[in-house]
C-alpha positions in Angstrom: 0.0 0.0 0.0 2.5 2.2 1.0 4.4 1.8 -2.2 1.9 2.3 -4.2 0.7 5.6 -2.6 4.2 6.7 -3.1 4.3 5.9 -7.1 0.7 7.7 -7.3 2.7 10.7 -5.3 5.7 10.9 -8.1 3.1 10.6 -10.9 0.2 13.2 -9.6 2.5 15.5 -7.8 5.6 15.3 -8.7 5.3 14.8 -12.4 8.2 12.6 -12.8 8.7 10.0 -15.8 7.4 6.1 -16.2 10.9 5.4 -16.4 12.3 7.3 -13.5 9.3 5.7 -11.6 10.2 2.4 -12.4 13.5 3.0 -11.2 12.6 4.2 -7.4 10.6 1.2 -7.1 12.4 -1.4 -7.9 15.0 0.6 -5.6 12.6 0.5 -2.6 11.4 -3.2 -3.6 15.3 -4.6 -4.0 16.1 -3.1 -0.6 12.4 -4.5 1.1 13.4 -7.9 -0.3 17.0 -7.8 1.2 16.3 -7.0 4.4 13.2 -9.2 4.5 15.5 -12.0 3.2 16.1 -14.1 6.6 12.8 -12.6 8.4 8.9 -13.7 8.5 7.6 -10.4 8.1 8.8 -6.8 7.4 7.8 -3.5 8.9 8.5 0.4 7.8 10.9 0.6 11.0 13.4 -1.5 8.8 13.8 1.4 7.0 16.2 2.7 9.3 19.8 4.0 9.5 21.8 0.8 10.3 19.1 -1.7 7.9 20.1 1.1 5.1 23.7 0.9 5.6 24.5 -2.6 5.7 22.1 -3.2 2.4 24.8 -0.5 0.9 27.3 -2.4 2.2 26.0 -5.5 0.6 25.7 -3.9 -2.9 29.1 -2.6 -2.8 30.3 -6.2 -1.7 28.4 -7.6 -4.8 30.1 -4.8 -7.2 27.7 -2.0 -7.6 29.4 1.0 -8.8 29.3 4.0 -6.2 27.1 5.9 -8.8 24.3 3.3 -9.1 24.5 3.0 -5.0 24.3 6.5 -4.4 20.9 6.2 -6.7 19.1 3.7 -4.6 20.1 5.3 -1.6 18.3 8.7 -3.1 15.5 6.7 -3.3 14.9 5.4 -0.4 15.7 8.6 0.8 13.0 10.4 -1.0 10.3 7.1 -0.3 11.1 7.9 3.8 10.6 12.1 3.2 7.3 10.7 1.8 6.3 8.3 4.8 7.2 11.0 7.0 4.6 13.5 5.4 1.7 11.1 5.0 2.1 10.0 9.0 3.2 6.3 8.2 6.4 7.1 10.2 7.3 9.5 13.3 10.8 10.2 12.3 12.9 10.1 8.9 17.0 10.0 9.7 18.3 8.7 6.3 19.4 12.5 5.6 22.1 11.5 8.1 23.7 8.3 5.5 26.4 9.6 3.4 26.9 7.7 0.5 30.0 5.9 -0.8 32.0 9.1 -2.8 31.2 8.8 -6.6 34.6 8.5 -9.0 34.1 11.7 -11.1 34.4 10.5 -14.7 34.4 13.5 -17.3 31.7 13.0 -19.9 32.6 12.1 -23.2 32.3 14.1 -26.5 33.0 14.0 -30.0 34.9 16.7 -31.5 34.2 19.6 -33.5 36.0 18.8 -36.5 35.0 15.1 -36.7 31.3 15.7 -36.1 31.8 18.2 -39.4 33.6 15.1 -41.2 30.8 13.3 -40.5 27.8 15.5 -41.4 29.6 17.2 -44.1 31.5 13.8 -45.8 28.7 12.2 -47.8 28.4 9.2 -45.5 24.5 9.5 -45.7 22.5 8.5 -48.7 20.0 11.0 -50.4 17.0 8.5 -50.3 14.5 9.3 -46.7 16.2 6.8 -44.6 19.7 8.5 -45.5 18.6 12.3 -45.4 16.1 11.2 -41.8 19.6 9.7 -40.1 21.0 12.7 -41.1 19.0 15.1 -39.5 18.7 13.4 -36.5 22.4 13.3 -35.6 23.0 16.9 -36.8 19.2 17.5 -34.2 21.2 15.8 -31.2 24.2 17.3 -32.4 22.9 21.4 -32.8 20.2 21.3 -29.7 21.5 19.3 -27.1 18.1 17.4 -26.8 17.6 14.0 -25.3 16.8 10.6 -26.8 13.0 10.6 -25.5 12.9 14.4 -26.6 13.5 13.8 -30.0 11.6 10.5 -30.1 8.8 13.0 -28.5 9.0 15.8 -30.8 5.4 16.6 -32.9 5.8 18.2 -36.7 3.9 21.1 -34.9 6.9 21.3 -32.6 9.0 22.1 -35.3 9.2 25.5 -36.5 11.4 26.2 -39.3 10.1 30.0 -39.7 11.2 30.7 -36.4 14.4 28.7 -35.7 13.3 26.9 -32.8 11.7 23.9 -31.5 9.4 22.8 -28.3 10.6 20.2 -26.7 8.8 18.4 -23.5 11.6 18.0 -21.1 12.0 16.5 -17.7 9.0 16.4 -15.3 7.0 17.6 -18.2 8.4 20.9 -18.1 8.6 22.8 -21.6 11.6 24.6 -22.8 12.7 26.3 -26.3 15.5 25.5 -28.1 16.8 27.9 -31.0 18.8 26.2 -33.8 20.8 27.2 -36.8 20.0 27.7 -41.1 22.5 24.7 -41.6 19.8 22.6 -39.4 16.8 24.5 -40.8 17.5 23.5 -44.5 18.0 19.9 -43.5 14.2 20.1 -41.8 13.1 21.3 -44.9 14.8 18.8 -47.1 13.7 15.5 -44.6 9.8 17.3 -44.8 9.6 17.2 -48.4 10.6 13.2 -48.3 8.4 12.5 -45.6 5.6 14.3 -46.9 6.1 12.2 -50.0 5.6 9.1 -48.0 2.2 7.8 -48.4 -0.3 6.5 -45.1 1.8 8.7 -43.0 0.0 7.4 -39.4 1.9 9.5 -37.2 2.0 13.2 -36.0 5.3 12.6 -35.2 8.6 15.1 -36.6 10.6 11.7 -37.0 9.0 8.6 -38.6 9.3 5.4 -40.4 9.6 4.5 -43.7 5.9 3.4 -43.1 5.0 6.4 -41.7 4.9 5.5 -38.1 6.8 7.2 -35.4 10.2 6.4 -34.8 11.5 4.0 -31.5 14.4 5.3 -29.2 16.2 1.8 -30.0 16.1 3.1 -34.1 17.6 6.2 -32.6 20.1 4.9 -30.7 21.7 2.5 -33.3 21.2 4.9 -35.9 23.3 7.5 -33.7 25.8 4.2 -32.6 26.2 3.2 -36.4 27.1 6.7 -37.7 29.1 7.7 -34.6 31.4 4.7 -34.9 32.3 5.5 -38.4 34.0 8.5 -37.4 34.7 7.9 -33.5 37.0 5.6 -31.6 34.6 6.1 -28.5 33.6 3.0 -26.8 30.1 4.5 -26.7 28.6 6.3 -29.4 25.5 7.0 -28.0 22.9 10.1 -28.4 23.9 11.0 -24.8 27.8 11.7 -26.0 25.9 14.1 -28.6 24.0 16.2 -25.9 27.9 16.0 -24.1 28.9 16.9 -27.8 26.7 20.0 -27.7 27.1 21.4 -25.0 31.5 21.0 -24.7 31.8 22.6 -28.0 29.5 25.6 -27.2 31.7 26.2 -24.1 34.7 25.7 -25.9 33.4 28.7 -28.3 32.5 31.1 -25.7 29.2 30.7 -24.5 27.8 31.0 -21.3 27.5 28.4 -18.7 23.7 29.3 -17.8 22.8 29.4 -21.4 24.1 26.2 -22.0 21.9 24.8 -18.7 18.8 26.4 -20.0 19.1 25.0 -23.4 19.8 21.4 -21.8 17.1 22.0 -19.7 18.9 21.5 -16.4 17.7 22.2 -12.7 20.6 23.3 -11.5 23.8 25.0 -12.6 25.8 22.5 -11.0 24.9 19.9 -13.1 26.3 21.9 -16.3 29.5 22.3 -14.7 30.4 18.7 -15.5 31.5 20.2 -18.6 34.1 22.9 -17.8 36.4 20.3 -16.3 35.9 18.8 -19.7 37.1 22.2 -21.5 39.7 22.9 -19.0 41.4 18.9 -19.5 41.0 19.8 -23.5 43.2 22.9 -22.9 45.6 21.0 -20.7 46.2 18.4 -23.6 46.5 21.1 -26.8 48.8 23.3 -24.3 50.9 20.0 -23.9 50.7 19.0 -27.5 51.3 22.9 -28.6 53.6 24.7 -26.1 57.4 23.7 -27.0 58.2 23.6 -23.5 55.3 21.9 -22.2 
């Protein structure tokens, strides 16, 4: 019951996503079954300070990386702030846990000058297919958007005229993101093809050959496929183009709180990520350039 009451709460009030739902409760379930493991019954006062310590213990033990433990820890974190609210517990003391310190790795990116090899090498045909993968790696590539935000976007979204699209971000919250001519003549092109396509059965910007909407799996191997012919990355995904996007607009000058509001992050602190990624790329063309470096 209590569970449940608690999805209802992210859904109704909170506005989160199916899939960052999920995630929380098969956090809260995964912990409930481990500490319920040796017992006959369970009870919310298991959901206590040393119960939640030892269950991280555990995970780290079995090889959980510090970043997914951290998560679960958030969430059962979040799950007690809710119990304590609705009066199914007197007291909530997981704020006092400190989770195990997260190895900072620097997110990956594709460079300028290969990302213009790429889009500007002929290494997409001219049928719709061809001009469609296109346009969805230069998308990623020029507005920083998400997988499920492209996959999301409506043809009414879309406006050419004005150099911008709607995109429906994070806990459903709207945000505008300008783009670029080179960008705005590929829309153009990929809308005369579609619009060729008969029993188009979608509203969606990005479709099928068949007219239906496109999948995020199709996205993501169309962005892996592409990527790897120009990229020695281990993971060409269309995260490392949204990294791609924003380290290359800070690299050119712009400003840190643009870049968050076109990414559409909550906090500032979450775009920093990326000047330690600018400052290590100095580092290395200062080493690679200075004579005396």
């Amino acid at each position: 019951m209590y569970l449940d009451n608690f999805v209802d709460y992210l859904l109704y009030e909170r506005n989160y996503s199916p899939k960052t739902i999920q995630a929380y409760r098969k956090d809260i379930e995964q912990f409930s079954e481990n500490i319920c493991l040796t017992r006959k019954s369970c009870s919310l006062n298991d959901l206590n300070v040393g119960a939640v310590r030892r269950w991280m213990v555990s995970l780290m033990d079995k090889g959980y990386a510090s970043t997914s433990v951290n998560r679960k820890l958030s969430s059962l974190r979040v799950f007690s702030r809710f119990l304590l609210r609705e009066n199914f517990i007197t007291s909530d003391r997981l704020g006092l846990i400190e989770g195990p310190k997260n190895e900072q790795k620097l997110p990956q990116f594709v460079r300028a000058n290969d990302m213009d090899r790429l889009l500007d090498g002929g290494f997409f045909a001219s049928d719709f297919e061809g001009v469609r993968d296109k346009l969805i790696i230069e998308m990623f590539y020029s507005t920083g958007i998400r997988l499920a935000e492209l996959v999301g976007l409506n043809d009414k979204d879309v406006d050419v005229k004005a150099m911008q699209i709607k995109v429906l971000g994070k806990g459903n919250k709207e945000r505008i993101i300008p783009f670029g001519k080179t960008l705005s003549q590929g829309i153009l092109d990929y809308r005369i093809l579609r619009n060729e396509i008969k029993g188009q059965s979608s509203s969606a910007f990005f479709v099928k050959a068949d007219g239906s909407g496109v999948y995020p799996n199709l996205v993501y191997n169309i962005v892996k496929h592409n990527l790897a012919a120009i990229s020695t990355l281990v993971k060409c995904s269309p995260h490392v183009l949204r990294h791609s996007f924003a380290t290359n607009m800070l690299n050119n000058g712009a400003d840190l709180q643009v870049i968050k509001e076109i990414l559409g992050h909550s906090s500032l602190s979450a775009t920093e990520v990326y000047t330690h990624t600018t400052f290590k790329e100095l580092k290395k063309v200062y080493k690679q350039a200075h004579p005396r470096a």
